[in-house]
C-alpha positions as CSV (number, residue, x, y, z in Angstrom):
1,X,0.4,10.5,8.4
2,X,-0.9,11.4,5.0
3,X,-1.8,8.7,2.8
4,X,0.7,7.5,-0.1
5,X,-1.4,7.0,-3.6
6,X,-0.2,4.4,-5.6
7,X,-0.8,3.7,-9.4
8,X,0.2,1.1,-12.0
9,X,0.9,1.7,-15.6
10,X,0.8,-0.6,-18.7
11,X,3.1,0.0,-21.4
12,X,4.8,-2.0,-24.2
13,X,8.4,-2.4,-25.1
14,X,9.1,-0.6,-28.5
15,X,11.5,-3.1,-30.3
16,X,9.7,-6.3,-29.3
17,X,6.6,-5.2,-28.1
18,X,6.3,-7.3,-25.0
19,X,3.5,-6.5,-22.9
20,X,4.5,-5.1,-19.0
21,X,3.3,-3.1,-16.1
22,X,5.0,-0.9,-13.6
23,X,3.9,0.3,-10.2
24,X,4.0,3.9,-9.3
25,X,3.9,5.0,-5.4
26,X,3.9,8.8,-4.5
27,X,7.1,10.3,-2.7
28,X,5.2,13.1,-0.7
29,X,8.6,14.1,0.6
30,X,9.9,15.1,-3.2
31,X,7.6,18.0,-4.2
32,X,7.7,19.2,-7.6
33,X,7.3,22.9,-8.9
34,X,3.8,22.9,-10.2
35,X,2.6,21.6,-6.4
36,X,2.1,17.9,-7.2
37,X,4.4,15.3,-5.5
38,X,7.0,13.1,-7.7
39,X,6.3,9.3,-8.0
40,X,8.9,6.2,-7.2
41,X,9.1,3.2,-9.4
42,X,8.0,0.4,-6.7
43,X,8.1,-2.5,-9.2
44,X,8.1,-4.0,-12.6
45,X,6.3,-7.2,-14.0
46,X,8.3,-10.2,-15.1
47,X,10.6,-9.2,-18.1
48,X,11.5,-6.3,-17.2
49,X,13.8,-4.4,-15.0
50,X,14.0,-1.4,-12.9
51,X,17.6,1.0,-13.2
52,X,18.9,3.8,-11.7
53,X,16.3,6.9,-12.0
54,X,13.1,4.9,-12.4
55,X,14.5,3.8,-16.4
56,X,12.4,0.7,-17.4
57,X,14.2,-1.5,-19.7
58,X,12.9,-4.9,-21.6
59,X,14.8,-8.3,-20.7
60,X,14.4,-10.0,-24.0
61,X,16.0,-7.2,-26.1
62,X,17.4,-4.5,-23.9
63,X,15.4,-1.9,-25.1
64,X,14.6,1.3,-22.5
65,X,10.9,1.9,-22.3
66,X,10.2,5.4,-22.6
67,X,6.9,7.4,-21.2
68,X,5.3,10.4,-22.8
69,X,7.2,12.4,-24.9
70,X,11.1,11.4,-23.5
């Protein structure tokens, strides 16, 4: 059985700027087109949550935490 990487990723909210992290685990079932394999959203640290399709979003002011260039 192939092994699963995993990664974590630090990020701020962008109205209130509360520090978080969220932890990345690779799906090696979901392949994407340019031959690497799509990641899951595992987890979120405290004050934040986790929504449908992997959206991060902050619990102090709502605000959706957005990666690269959304």
């Amino acid at each position: 059985m192939p092994r699963r990487h995993s990664y974590s990723m630090r990020f701020r909210c962008p109205k209130c700027h509360r520090a978080g992290s969220a932890k990345w685990e690779e799906h090696e079932r979901i392949a994407l087109p340019h031959g690497g394999h799509s990641a899951i959203l595992k987890s979120v640290s405290e004050g934040f949550r986790a929504g449908p399709q992997d959206e991060i979003t902050c619990a102090a002011c709502a605000a959706r935490v957005v990666f690269g260039h959304g």
